[in-house]
TORLUM-520938 format. One line per field, with one value per residue (C-alpha): residue in one letter; chain; x negated, y negated, z. Coordinates in steps of 0.25 Angstrom, whole numbers, m for minus. Example, Ala and Ser with C-alpha at 12.3 -4.5 7.8 and 13.67 -1.06 7.14 Angstrom:
REM TORLUM-520938
resn = c(A,S) .
chain = c(A,A) .
X = c(m49,m55) .
Y = c(18,4) .
Z = c(31,29) .
END
This chain:
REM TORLUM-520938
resn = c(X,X,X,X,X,X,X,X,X,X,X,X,X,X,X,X,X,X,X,X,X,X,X,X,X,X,X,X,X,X,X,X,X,X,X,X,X,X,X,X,X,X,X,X,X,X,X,X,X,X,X,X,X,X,X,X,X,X,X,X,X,X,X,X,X,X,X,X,X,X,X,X,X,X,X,X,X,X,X,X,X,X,X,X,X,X,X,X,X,X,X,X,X,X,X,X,X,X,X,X,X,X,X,X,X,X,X,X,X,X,X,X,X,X,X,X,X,X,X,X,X,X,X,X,X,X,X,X,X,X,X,X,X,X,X,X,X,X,X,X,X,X,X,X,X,X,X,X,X,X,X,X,X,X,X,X,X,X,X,X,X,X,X,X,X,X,X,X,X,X,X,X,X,X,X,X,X,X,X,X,X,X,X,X,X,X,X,X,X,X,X,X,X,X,X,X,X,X,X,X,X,X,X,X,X,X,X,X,X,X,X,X,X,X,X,X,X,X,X,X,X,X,X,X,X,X,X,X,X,X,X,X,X,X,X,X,X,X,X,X,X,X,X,X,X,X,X,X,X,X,X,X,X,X,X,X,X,X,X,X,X,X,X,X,X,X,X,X,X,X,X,X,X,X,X,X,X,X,X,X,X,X,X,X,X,X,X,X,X,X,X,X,X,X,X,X,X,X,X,X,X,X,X,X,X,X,X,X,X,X,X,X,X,X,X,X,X,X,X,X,X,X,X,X,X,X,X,X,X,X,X,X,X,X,X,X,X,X,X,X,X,X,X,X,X,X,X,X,X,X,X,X,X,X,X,X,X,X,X,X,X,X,X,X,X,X,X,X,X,X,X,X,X,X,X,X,X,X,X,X,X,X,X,X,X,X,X,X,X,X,X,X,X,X,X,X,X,X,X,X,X,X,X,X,X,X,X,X,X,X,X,X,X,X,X,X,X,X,X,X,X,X,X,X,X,X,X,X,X,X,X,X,X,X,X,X,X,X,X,X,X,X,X,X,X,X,X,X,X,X,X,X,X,X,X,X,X,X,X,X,X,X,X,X,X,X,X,X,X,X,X,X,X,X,X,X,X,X,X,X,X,X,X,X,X,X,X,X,X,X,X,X,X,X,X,X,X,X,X,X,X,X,X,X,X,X,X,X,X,X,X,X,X,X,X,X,X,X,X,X,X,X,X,X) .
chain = c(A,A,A,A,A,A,A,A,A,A,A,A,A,A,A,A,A,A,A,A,A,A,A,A,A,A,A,A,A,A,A,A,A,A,A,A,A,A,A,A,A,A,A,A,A,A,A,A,A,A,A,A,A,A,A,A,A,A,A,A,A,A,A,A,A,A,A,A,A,A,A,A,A,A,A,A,A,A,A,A,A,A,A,A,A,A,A,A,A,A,A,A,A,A,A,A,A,A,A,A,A,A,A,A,A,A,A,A,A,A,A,A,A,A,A,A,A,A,A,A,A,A,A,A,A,A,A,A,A,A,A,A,A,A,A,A,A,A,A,A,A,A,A,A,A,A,A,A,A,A,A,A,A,A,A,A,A,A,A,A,A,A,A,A,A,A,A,A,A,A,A,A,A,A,A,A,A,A,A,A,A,A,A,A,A,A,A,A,A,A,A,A,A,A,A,A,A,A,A,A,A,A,A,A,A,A,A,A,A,A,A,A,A,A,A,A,A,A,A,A,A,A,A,A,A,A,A,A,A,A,A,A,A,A,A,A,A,A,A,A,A,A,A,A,A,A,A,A,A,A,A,A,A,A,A,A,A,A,A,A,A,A,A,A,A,A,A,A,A,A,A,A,A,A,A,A,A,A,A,A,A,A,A,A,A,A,A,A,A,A,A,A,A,A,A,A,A,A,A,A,A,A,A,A,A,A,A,A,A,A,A,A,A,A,A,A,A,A,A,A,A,A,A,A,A,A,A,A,A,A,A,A,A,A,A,A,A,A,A,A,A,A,A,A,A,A,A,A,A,A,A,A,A,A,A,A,A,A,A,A,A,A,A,A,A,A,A,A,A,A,A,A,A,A,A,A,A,A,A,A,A,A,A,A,A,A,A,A,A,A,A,A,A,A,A,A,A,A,A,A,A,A,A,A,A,A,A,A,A,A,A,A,A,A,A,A,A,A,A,A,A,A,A,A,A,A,A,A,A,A,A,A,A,A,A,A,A,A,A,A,A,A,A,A,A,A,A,A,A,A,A,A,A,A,A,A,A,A,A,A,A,A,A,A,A,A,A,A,A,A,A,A,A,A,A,A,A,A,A,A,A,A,A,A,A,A,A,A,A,A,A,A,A,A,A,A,A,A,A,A,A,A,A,A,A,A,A,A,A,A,A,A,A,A,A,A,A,A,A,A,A,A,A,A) .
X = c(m10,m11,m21,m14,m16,m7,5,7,11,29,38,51,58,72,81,95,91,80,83,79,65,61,50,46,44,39,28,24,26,16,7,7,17,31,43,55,68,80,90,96,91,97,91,79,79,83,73,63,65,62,50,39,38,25,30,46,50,63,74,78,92,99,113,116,107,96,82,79,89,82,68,74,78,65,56,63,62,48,42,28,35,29,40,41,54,60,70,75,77,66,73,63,72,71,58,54,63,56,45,48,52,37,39,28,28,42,44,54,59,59,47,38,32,18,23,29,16,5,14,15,0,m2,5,3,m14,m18,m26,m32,m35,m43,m49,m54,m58,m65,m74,m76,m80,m90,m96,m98,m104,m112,m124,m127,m122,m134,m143,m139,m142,m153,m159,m153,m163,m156,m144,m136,m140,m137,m124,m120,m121,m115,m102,m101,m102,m92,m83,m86,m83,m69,m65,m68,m63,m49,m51,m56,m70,m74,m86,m90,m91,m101,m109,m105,m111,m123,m127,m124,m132,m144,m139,m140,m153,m158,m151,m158,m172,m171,m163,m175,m187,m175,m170,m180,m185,m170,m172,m182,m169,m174,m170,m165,m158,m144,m130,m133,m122,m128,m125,m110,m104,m112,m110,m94,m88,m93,m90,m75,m74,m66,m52,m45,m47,m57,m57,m71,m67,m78,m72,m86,m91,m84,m91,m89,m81,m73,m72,m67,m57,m48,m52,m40,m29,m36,m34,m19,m22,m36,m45,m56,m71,m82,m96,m106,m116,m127,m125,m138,m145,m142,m128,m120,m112,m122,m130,m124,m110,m117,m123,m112,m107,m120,m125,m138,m147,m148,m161,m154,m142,m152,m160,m149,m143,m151,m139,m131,m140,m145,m153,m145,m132,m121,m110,m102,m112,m119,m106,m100,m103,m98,m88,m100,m109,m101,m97,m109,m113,m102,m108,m123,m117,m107,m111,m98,m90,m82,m68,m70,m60,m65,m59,m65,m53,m57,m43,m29,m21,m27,m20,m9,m17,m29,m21,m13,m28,m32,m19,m21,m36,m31,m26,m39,m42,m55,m56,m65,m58,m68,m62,m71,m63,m71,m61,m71,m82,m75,m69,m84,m88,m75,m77,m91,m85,m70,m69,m55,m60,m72,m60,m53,m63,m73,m80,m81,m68,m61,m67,m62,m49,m48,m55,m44,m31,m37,m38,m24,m17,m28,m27,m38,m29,m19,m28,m33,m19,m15,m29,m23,m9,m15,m24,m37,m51,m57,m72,m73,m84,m90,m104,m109,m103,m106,m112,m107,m120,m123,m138,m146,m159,m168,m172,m183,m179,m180,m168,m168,m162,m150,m139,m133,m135,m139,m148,m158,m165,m176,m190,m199,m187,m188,m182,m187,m185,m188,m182,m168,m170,m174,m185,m191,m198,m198,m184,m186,m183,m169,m168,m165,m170,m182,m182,m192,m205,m205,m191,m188,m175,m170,m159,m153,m153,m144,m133,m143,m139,m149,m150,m157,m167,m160,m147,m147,m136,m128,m129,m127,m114,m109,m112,m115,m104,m102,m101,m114,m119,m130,m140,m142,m135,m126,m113,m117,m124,m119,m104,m93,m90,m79,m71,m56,m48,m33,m24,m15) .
Y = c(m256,m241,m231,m220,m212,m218,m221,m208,m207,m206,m213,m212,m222,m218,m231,m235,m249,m246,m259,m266,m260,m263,m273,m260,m251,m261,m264,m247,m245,m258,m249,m239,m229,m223,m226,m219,m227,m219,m223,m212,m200,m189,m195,m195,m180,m178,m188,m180,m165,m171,m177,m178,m190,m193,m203,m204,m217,m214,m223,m217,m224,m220,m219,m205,m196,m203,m204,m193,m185,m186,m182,m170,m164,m170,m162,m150,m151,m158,m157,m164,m176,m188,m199,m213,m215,m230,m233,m245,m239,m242,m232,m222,m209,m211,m214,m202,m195,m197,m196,m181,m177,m179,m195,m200,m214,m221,m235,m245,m255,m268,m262,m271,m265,m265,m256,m247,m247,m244,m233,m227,m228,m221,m210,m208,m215,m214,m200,m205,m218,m211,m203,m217,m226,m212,m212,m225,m228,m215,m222,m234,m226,m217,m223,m227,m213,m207,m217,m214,m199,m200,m210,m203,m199,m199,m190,m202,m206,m191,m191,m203,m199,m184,m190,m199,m188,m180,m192,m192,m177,m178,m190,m187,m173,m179,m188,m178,m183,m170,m177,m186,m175,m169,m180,m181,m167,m170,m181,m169,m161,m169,m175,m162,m157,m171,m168,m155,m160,m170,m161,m152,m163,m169,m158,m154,m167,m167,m156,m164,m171,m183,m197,m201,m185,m186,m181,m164,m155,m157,m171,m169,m167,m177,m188,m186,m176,m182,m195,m190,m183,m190,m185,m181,m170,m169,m161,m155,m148,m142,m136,m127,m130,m141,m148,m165,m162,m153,m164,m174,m166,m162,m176,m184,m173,m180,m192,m194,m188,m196,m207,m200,m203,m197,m196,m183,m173,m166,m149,m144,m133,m123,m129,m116,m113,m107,m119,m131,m128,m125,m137,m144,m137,m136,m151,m141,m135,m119,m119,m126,m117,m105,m110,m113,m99,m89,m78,m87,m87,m72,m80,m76,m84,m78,m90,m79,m77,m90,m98,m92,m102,m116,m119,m116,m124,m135,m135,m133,m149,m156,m155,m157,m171,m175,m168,m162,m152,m154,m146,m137,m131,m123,m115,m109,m107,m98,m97,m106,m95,m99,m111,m110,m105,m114,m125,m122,m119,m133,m141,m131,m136,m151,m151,m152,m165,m170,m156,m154,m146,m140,m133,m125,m122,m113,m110,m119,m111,m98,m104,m108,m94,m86,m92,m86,m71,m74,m75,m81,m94,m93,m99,m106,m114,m115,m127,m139,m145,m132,m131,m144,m143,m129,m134,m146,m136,m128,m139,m144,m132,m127,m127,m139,m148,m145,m146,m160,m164,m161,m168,m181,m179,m179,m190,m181,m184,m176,m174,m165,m159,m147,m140,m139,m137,m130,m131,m125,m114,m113,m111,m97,m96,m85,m83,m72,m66,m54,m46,m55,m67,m74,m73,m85,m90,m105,m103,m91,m89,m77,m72,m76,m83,m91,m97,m94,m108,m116,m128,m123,m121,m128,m117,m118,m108,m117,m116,m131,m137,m131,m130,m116,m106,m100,m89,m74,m77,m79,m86,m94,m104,m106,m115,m118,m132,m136,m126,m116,m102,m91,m77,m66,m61,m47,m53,m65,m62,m57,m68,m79,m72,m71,m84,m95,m105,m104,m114,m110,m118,m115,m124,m140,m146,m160,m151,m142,m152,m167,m162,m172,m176,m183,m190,m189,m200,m196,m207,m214) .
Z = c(247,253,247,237,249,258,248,245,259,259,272,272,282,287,291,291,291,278,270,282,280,268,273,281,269,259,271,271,255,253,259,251,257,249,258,256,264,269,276,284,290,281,267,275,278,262,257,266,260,246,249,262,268,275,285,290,297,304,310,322,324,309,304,304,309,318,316,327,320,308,314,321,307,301,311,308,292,294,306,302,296,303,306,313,320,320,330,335,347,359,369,374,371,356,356,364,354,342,349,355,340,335,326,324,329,332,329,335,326,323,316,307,294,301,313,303,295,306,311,297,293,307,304,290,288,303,299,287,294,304,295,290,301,305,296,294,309,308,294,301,316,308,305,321,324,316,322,337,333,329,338,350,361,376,380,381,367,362,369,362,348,351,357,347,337,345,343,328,327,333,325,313,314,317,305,295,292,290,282,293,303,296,296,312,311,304,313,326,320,320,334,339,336,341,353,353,352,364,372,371,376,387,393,402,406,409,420,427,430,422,425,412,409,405,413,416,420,433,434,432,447,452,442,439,449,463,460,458,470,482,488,475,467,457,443,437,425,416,402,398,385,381,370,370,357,364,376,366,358,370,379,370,380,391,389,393,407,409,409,402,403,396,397,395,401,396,398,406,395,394,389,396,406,415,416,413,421,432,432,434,445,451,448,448,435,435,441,454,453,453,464,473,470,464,466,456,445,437,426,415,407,412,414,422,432,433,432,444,455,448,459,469,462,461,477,480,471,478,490,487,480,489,503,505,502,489,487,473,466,455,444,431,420,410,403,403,408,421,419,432,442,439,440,452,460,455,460,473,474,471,485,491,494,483,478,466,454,445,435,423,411,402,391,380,383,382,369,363,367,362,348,344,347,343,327,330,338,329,319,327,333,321,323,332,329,329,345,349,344,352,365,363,359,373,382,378,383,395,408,410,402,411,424,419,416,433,436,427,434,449,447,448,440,433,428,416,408,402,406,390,377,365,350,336,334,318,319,324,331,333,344,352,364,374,377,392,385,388,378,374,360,362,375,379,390,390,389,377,372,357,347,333,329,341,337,339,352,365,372,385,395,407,413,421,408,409,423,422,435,435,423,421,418,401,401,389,387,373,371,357,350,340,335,334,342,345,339,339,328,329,330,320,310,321,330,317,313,327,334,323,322,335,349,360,369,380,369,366,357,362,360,370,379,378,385,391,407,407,419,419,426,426,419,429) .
END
């Protein structure tokens, strides 16, 4: 028999042919449910202002007025009501019909009890099912989860258990588990400052370009744009600041237009703009960048000034990999009312034959950095669910949906990624400088640089552990570990009022640096 909760759960089922039924509605109530049997549409509409119902199941082809009539004057007096429309009818008209008046499943008869029965506990238990077998399969995951977290000591091993946390974010958000996801959170938190500790002994060794180092930014033309490249068109999209939740939340759009495949890349510190998207481009550190093209680099971290020459940069790799000259077209979008003209440059551009199409999208990161100073986005976007569901409503209607969609259409591949991503900052850090120092709040660079508590941050005066050109005599690098953002001592309360709570990058943490590359095959 059916729990008390699911017997309090009302069907009406509207039939000309009821008494026929009855095996059908003994078969639903034996489980539990209350079945209210009309046989016309017009008792149905009356039976259905007295009470709710939460399921109807609706005969399309009726004595009287027809079932489609009946659901039109239904979605006008109860627009949410969920309905199942029954028809003997195969024709696709109908079908599409019902369909295109929002039922929620449509059934062609002869139907047995059992049909009947998997589409109603569908539509009326499919949530709290999932809610079930949710946390039931994390219960039963957990235990090796922990363990893997704790154990882990490679990047592949910590790229592991983050995705897989990602995973467990996502789905049991969607199923409500909002005590399991603090427990996923718990088990981030300690994965994080892990993460953070071996970063710290790794990443320079790293630099030495280390045989067992994992996949750099720098890695990324080489290892999944050249292969591509050949007489058709090829996509490189780069959406900035896109964490792998972020990734995930709007990948399920993609899915209808490609065959998806999904691996991941470790962002080059400092985890911003300035560094690690021009490692892309480059296929080169900053210290090589500044070598090649001193007049290019002011020692400071401006994104404006140093991220000027990407379509440069990246011309300039094609050739030194392929030893030829590569066709780029580059476009930096900055806002979807550039949609038309964008797209008609790109479909101009497709004309050349094995042209390159690298498009950078920066509406993410303008978003991250909009939210600390906009009290407004501050509410919207409050916490990381709230960002993924905004970064997915955005992509839904931007102009890179729109461009991937004509990439899908043509038959193009496509090669997407993001040069870093971003962390939820809850935790100050004084830190000691001079007036000289940098101003971003998860990385510094200056002279006689500190952190008042040195394990919240990663501090070093030699820039080859960074890869970073040659800085003034004294320089020091501070880069934040954890969610930990620094301040100032005169400017603490200030600081802590205006920017905790908010998403930063530029530190180590695996949101910011463990970041999706993923290779888009269109569906035939």
């Amino acid at each position: 028999m059916a729990t008390s909760a699911r017997a309090t759960k009302r069907i009406l089922w509207v039939d000309d042919e009821i008494d026929l039924l009855k095996p059908h509605l003994l078969f639903l109530q034996a489980r539990g449910y209350h079945v209210d049997a009309i046989s016309n549409g017009d008792d149905a509409l009356e039976l259905m202002q007295e009470a709710p119902y939460d399921l109807v199941l609706l005969d399309e082809q009726m004595p009287g007025r027809r079932g489609l009539e009946v659901l039109e004057i239904m979605r006008r007096e109860a627009p949410h009501q969920r309905v199942v429309m029954v028809s003997k009818s195969e024709e696709d008209h109908t079908m599409t019909e019902a369909i295109g008046r929002r039922v929620d499943d449509y059934l062609v008869k002869p139907t047995s009890p059992r049909q009947v029965l998997s589409v109603v506990t569908r539509i009326l238990e499919g949530s709290s099912i999932r809610q079930q077998r949710a946390a039931q399969d994390f219960a039963a995951r957990f235990g090796e989860l922990s363990r893997n977290a704790q154990q882990a000591s490679t990047a592949g091993e910590f790229a592991s258990v983050y995705t897989e946390l990602v995973d467990w974010q996502l789905r049991l958000g969607s199923a409500g588990e909002e005590g399991l996801l603090d427990t996923v959170h718990s088990v981030l938190v300690d994965l994080r400052r892990d993460f953070g500790e071996w970063v710290v002994r790794e990443y320079p060794r790293w630099m030495q370009d280390s045989e067992d180092r994992p996949r750099l930014s720098v890695d990324l033309v080489r290892e999944f744009l050249v292969p591509r490249l050949g007489s058709d068109p090829v996509y490189f999209v780069v959406l900035d600041c896109m964490r792998l939740d972020q990734w995930r939340a709007m990948s399920p759009l993609l899915a209808e237009f490609f065959e998806i495949e999904e691996t991941y890349h470790y962002s080059i510190l400092p985890t911003a703009t300035p560094y690690a998207r021009n490692a892309i481009f480059s296929g080169q550190y900053p210290d090589e960048i500044a070598r090649a093209r001193p007049e290019w680099w002011d020692a400071s971290d401006d994104e404006g000034s140093l991220n000027a020459f990407e379509d440069e940069l990246l011309v300039e790799q094609l050739k030194r990999l392929t030893g030829r000259e590569v066709p780029v077209h580059y476009e930096k979008i900055f806002s979807d009312r550039q949609g038309e003209q964008v797209r008609s440059r790109v479909n101009s551009a497709l004309k050349t034959e094995g042209t390159v199409v690298a498009l950078v999208f920066n509406f993410v990161d303008l978003m991250t950095h909009g939210r600390s100073e906009s009290p407004i986005l501050m509410e919207v976007a409050r916490d990381e669910r709230a960002l993924r569901d905004l970064t997915r409503s955005w992509f839904e209607r931007s102009t890179a949906f729109a461009v991937l969609r004509e990439a899908s259409r043509r038959g193009h591949k496509v090669i997407l990624t993001t040069d870093h991503g971003s962390i939820l900052c809850q935790n100050p850090s004084t830190v000691f400088a001079r007036r000289d120092a940098t101003s971003n709040l998860r990385y510094k660079f200056g002279q006689d640089l500190r952190a008042e508590d040195r394990s919240t941050a990663f501090g070093t005066r030699d820039e080859k552990d960074l890869r970073l050109p040659p800085g003034r005599l004294g320089m020091s690098y501070l880069l934040a570990l954890d969610d930990y953002f620094f301040v100032y001592p005169t400017k603490l309360r200030e600081y802590q009022a205006r920017y905790r709570n908010s998403f930063l990058h530029g530190g180590i943490s695996p949101e910011e640096m463990i970041v999706p590359v993923v290779s888009l095959t269109p569906r035939r």
